[in-house]
PASE-829971 format. One record per residue (C-alpha): x, y negated, z negated; residue in one letter. Coordinates in nm, 2 decimals. Layout:
@u X	v Y	w Z	aa A;
...
//
This chain:
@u 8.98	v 10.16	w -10.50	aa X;
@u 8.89	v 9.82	w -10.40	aa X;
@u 9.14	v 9.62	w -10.13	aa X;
@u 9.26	v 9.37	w -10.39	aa X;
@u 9.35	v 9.64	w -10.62	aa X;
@u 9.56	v 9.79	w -10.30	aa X;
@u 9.77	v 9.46	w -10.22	aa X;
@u 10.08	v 9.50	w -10.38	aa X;
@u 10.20	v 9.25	w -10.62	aa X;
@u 10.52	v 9.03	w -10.48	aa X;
@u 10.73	v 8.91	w -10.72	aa X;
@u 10.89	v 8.50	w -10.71	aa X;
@u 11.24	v 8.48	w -10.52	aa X;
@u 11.53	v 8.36	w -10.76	aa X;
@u 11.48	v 8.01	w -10.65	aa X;
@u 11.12	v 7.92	w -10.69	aa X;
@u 11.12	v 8.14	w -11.04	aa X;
@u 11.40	v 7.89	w -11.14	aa X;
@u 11.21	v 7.61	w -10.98	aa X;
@u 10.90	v 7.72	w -11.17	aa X;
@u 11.10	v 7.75	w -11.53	aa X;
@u 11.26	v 7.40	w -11.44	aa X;
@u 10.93	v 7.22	w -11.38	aa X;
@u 10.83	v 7.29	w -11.73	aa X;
@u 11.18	v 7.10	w -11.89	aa X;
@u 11.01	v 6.75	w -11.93	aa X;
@u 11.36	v 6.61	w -11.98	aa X;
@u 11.46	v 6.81	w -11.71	aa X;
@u 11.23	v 6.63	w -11.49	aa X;
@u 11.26	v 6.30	w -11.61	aa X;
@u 11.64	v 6.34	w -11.55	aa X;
@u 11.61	v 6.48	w -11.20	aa X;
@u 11.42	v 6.19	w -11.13	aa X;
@u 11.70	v 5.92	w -11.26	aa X;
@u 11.90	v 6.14	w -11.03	aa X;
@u 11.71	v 6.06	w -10.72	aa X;
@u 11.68	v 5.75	w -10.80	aa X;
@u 12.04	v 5.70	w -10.79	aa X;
@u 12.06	v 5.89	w -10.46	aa X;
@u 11.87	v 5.64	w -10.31	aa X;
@u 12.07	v 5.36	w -10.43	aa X;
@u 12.36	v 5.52	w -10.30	aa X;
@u 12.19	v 5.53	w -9.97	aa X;
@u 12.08	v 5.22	w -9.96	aa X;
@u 12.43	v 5.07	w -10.06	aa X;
@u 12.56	v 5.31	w -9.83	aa X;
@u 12.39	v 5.17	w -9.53	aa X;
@u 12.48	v 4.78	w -9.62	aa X;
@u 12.15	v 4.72	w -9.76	aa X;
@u 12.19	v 4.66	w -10.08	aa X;
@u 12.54	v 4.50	w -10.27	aa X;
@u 12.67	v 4.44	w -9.90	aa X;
@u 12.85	v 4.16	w -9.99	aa X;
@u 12.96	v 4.21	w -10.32	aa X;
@u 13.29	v 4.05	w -10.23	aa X;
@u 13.14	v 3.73	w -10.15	aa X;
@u 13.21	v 3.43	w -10.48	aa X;
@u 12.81	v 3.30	w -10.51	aa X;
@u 12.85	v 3.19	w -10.87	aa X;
@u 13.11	v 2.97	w -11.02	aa X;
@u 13.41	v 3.13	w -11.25	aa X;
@u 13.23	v 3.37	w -11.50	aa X;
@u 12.87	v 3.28	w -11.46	aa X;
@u 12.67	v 3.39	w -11.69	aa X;
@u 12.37	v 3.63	w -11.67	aa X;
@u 12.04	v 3.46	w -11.58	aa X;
@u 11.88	v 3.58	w -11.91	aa X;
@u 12.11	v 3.37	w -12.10	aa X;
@u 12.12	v 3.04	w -11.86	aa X;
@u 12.39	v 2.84	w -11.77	aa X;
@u 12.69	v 2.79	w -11.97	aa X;
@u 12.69	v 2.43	w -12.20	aa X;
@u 12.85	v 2.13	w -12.04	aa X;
@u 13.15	v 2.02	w -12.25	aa X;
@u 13.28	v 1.81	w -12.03	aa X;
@u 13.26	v 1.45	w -12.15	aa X;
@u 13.30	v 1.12	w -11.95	aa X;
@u 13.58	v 1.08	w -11.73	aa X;
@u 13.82	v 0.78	w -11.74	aa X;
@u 13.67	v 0.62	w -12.04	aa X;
@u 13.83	v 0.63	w -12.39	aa X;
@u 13.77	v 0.44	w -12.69	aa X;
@u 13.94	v 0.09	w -12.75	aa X;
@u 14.01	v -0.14	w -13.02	aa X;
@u 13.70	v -0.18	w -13.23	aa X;
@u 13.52	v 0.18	w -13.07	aa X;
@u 13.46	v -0.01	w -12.70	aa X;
@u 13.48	v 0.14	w -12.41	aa X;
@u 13.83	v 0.13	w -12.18	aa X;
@u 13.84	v 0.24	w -11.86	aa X;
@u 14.17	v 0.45	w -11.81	aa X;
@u 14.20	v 0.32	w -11.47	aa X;
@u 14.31	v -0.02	w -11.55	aa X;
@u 14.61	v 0.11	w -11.76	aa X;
@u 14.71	v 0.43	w -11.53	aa X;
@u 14.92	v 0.34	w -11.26	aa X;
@u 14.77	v 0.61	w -11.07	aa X;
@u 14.41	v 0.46	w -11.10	aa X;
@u 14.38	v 0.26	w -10.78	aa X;
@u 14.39	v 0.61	w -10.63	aa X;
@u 14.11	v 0.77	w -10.84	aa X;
@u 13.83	v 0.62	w -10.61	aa X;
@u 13.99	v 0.80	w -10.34	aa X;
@u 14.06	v 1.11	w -10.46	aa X;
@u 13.67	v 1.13	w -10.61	aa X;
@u 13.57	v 1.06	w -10.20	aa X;
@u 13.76	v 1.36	w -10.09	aa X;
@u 13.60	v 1.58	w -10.35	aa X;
@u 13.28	v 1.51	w -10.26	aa X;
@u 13.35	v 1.55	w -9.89	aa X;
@u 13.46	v 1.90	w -9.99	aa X;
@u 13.20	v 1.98	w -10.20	aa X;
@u 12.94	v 1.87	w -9.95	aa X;
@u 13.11	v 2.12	w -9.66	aa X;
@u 13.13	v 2.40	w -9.95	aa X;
@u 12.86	v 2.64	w -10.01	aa X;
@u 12.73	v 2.50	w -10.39	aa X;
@u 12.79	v 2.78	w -10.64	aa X;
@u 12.54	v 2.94	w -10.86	aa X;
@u 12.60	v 2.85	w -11.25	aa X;
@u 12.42	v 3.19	w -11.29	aa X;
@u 12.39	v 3.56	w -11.16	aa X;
@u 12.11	v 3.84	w -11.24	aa X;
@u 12.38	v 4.00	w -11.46	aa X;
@u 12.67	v 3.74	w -11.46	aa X;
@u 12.95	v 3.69	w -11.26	aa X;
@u 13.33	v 3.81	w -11.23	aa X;
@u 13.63	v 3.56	w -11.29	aa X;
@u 13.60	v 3.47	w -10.87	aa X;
@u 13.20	v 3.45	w -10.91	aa X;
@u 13.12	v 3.79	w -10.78	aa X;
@u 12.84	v 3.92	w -10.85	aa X;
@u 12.89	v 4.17	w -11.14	aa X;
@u 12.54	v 4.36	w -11.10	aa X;
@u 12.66	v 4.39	w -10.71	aa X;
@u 12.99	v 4.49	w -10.81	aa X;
@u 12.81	v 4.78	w -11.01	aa X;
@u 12.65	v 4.92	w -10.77	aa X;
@u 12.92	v 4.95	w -10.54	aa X;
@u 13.13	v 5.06	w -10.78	aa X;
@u 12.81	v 5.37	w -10.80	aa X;
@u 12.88	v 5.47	w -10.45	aa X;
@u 13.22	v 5.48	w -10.51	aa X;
@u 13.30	v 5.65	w -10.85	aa X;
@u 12.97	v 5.90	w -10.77	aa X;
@u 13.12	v 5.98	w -10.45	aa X;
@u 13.49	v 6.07	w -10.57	aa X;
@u 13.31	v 6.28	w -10.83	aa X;
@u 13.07	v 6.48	w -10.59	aa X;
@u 13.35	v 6.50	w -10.33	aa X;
@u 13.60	v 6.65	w -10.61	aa X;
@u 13.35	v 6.86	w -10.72	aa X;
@u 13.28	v 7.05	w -10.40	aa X;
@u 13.66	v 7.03	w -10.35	aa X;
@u 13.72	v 7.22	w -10.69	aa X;
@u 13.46	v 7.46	w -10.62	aa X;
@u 13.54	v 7.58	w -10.31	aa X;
@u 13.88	v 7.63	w -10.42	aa X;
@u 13.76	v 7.79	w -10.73	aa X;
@u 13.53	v 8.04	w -10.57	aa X;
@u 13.74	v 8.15	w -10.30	aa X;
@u 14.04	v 8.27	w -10.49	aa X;
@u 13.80	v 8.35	w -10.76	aa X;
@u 13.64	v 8.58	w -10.52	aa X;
@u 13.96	v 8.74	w -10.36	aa X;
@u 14.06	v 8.81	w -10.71	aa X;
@u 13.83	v 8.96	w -10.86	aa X;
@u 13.71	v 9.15	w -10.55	aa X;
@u 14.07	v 9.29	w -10.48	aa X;
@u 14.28	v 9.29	w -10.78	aa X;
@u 14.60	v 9.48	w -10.74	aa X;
@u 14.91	v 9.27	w -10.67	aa X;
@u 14.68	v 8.99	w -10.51	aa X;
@u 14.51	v 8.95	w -10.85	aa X;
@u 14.84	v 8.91	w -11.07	aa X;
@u 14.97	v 8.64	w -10.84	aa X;
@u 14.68	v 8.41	w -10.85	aa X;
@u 14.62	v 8.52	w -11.24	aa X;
@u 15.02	v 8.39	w -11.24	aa X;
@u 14.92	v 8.10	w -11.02	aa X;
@u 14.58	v 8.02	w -11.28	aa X;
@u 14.79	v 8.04	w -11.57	aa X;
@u 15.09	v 7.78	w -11.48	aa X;
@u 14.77	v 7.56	w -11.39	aa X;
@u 14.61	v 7.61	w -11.76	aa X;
@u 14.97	v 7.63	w -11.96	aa X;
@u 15.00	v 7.23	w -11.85	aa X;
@u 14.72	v 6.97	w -11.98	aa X;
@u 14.43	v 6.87	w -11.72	aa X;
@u 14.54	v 6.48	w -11.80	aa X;
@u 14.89	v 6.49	w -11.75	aa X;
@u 14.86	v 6.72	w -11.46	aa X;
@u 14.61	v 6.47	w -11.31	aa X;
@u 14.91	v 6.20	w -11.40	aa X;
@u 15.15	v 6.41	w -11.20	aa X;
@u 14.95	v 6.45	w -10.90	aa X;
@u 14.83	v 6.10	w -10.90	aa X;
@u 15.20	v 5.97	w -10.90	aa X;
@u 15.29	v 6.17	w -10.58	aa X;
@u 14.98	v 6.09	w -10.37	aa X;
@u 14.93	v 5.79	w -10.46	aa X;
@u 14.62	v 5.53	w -10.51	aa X;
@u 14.28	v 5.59	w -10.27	aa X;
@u 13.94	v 5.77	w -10.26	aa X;
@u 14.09	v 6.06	w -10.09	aa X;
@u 14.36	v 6.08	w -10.30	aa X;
@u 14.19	v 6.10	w -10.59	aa X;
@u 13.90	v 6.32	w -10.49	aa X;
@u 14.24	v 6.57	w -10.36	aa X;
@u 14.37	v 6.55	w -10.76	aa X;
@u 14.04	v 6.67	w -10.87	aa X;
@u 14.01	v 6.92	w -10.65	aa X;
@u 14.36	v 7.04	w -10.69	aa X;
@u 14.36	v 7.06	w -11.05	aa X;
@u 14.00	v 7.14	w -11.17	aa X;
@u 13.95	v 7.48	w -10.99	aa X;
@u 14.06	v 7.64	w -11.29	aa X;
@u 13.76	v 7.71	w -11.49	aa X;
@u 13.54	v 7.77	w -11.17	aa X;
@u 13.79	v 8.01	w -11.10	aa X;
@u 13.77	v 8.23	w -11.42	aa X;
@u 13.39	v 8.23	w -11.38	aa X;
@u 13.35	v 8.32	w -11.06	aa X;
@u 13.67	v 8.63	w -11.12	aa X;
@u 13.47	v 8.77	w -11.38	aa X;
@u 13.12	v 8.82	w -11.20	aa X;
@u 13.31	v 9.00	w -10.92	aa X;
@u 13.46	v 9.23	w -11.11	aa X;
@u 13.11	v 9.31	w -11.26	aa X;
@u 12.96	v 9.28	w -10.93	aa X;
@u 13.24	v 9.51	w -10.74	aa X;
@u 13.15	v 9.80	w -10.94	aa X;
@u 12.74	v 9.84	w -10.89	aa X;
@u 12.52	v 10.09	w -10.69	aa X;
@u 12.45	v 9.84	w -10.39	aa X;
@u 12.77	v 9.78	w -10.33	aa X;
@u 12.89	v 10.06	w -10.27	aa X;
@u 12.60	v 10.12	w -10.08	aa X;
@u 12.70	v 9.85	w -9.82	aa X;
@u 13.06	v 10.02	w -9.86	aa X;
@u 12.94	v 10.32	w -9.72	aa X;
@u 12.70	v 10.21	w -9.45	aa X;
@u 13.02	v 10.01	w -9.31	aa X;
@u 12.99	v 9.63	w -9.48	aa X;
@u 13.34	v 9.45	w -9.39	aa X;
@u 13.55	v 9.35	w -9.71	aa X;
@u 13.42	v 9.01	w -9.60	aa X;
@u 13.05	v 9.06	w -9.57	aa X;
@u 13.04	v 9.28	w -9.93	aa X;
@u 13.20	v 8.97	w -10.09	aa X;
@u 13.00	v 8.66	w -9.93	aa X;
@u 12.69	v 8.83	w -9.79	aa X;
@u 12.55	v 9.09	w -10.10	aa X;
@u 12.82	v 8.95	w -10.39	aa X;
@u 12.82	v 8.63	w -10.37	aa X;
@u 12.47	v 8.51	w -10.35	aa X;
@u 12.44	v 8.74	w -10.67	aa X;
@u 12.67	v 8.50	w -10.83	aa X;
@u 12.53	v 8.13	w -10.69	aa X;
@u 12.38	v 8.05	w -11.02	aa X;
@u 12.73	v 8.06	w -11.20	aa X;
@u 12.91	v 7.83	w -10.85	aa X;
@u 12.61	v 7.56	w -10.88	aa X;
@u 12.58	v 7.54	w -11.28	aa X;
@u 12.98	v 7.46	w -11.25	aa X;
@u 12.96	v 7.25	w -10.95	aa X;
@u 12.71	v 6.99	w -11.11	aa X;
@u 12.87	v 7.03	w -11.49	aa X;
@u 13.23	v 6.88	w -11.29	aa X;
@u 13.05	v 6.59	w -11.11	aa X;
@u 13.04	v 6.44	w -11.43	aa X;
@u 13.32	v 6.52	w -11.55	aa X;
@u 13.50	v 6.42	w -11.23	aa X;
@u 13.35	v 6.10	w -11.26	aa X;
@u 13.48	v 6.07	w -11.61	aa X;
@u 13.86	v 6.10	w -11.44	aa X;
@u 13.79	v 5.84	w -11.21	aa X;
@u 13.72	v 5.62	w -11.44	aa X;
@u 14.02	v 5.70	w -11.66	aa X;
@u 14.26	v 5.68	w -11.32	aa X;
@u 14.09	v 5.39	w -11.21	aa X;
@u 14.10	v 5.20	w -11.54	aa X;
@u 14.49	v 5.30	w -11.59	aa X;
@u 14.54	v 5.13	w -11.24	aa X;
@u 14.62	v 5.51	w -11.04	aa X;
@u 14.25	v 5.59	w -10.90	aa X;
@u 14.12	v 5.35	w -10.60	aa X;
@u 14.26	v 5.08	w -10.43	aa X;
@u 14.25	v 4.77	w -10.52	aa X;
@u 14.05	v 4.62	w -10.24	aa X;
@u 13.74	v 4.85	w -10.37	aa X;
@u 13.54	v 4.85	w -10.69	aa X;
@u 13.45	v 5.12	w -10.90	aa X;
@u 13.33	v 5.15	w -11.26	aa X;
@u 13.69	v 5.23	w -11.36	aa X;
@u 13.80	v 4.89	w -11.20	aa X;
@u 13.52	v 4.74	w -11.34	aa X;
@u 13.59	v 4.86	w -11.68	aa X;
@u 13.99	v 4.71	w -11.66	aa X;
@u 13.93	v 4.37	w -11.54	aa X;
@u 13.69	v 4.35	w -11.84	aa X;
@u 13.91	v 4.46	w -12.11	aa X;
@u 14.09	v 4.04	w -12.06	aa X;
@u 13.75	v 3.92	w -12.02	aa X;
@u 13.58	v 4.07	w -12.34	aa X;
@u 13.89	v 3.88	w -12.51	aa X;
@u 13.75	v 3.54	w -12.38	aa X;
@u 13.38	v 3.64	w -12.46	aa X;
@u 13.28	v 3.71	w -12.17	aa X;
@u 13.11	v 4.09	w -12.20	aa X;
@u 12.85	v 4.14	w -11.92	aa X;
@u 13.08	v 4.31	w -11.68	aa X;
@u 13.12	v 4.53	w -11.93	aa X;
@u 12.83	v 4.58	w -12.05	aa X;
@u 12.64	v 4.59	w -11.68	aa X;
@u 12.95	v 4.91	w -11.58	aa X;
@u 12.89	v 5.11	w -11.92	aa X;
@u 12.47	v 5.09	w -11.88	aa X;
@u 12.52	v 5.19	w -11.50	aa X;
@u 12.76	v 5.52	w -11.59	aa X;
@u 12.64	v 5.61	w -11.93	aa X;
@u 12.26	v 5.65	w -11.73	aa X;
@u 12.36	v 5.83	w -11.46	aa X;
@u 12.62	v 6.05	w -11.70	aa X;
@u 12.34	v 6.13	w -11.94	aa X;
@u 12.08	v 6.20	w -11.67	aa X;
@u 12.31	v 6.42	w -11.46	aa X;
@u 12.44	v 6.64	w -11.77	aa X;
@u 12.07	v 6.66	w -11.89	aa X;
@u 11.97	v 6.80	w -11.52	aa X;
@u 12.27	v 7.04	w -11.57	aa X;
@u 12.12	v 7.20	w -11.88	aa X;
@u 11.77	v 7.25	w -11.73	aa X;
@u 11.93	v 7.41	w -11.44	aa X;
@u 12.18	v 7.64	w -11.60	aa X;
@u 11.85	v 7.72	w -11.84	aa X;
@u 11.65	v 7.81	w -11.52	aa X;
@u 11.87	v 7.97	w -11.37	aa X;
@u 12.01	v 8.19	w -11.66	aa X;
@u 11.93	v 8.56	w -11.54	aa X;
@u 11.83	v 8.65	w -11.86	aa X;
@u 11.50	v 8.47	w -11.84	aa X;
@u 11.41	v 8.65	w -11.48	aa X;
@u 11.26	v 8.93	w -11.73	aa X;
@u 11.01	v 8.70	w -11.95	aa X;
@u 10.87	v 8.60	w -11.61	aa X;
//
């Protein structure tokens, strides 16, 4: 018998068999890659370098985007009108005020000369105070990505532990957070969100605390059910006997067994916890209002759409729906690589 024929064959670990199976999801990929890309724009805005100043007015009231140039002059010439005949009157020989207008015209120019000349156009348009909408958007990333992660993790880790004790346990501990689960299910997700948001008021923290407090639910269900599967196999009663703590038989050899089910759900409530962020924020109960996300971007430009003014808009809707569709086509590769059921066509 030869030496290769000897070696025994080691099979792929969970993760780099799931990494393998993802790496053939073209949309997968493509998706991840938006993903990152995102990341680093968060990074970068993060860190000041980019949308820094997304407060400061460049542009004048509503400029427009520089694909479409500046808006038309339609001002006409001031102080004339038209006289007897069609010629040409100055008003300010027959408004008492007009002695004055020479004056007043050297004062504006003084202050125009001492203030910073405005931009007639932005890269994607400008705000009602001349902010920089396309600035404005990416901020408003950092911020409406970050409540989303942050409630996310927040949901999750409330979700798995009780999920865990329950299902681990039972007995009288299992009833009271089944009792607990249902109350939280028995009321709608929106207007539970409402209620919470009313009490804790407006804020990053407070909203990312809303999510977290009232989307553990369905992580919570999940997570029961794999440990009352898990709680009743061969290996763990093996570490039962050999002396595992309650603890270590639940975190150490269950959970890790379960990780697939925790991460799919983790990444499928970023986006939908970006989703309520919006929805608070546009109804005036997510952020502050001294910080910009898409939610706040979307509300200030339900008046402006009115007036034809639609880039703001239009820049906050193509900045979520990418990073929404990317994120929830990443989800589906990873809860396809991941599915134990493929581990046996490997």
């Amino acid at each position: 018998m030869t030496a290769a024929a000897g070696v025994t064959a080691r099979s792929q670990g969970v993760w780099r068999a799931a990494w393998a199976r993802y790496r053939r999801d073209r949309v997968g990929l493509v998706s991840l890659g938006i993903v990152a890309l995102y990341a680093l724009l968060l990074l970068a805005v993060a860190a000041g370098w980019v949308a820094g100043s997304w407060q400061d007015e460049r542009g004048v009231s509503y400029a427009r985007p520089h694909l479409l140039g500046p808006a038309p002059d339609s001002k006409g010439a001031e102080g004339a009108a038209a006289g007897p005949g069609g010629a040409a009157v100055d008003l300010r020989d027959i408004d008492p005020l007009g002695p004055r207008y020479d004056e007043w015209a050297a004062r504006a120019a003084q202050l125009s000369s001492e203030t910073p000349l405005r931009e007639a156009t932005l890269p994607a348009g400008g705000d009602r105070f001349g902010r920089d909408v396309l600035a404005k958007a990416m901020q408003g990333s950092l911020v409406s990505i970050q409540v989303g992660v942050l409630g996310a993790v927040c949901a999750t880790l409330i979700g798995t532990l009780l999920g865990a004790l329950g299902g681990f346990f039972g007995g009288r501990l299992g009833d009271a957070l089944e009792w607990l689960y249902n109350v939280f299910t028995s009321i709608p997700g929106i207007l539970l969100i409402f209620a919470f948001a009313a009490v804790t008021g407006r804020g990053i923290g407070s909203v990312v605390l809303i999510l977290g407090l009232t989307g553990w639910t369905g992580i919570y269900r999940l997570v029961r059910a794999e440990f009352m599967k898990h709680v009743v196999r061969e290996y763990l009663r093996a570490a039962e006997a050999i002396g595992a703590s309650a603890a270590s038989r639940m975190f150490r050899h269950i959970l890790p067994n379960v990780s697939h089910v925790v991460l799919v759900q983790l990444s499928i409530h970023v986006v939908g916890f970006i989703k309520y962020e919006v929805i608070l924020s546009y109804l005036g109960l997510g952020v502050s209002v001294d910080q910009v996300s898409w939610g706040t971007m979307l509300a200030e430009a339900q008046s402006e759409l009115i007036l034809g003014y639609w880039w703001q808009l239009a820049t906050a809707t193509a900045f979520m729906a990418l990073f929404v569709t990317a994120f929830s086509l990443m989800t589906d590769a990873l809860r396809d690589a991941l599915d134990p059921k493929l581990r046996g066509l490997e």
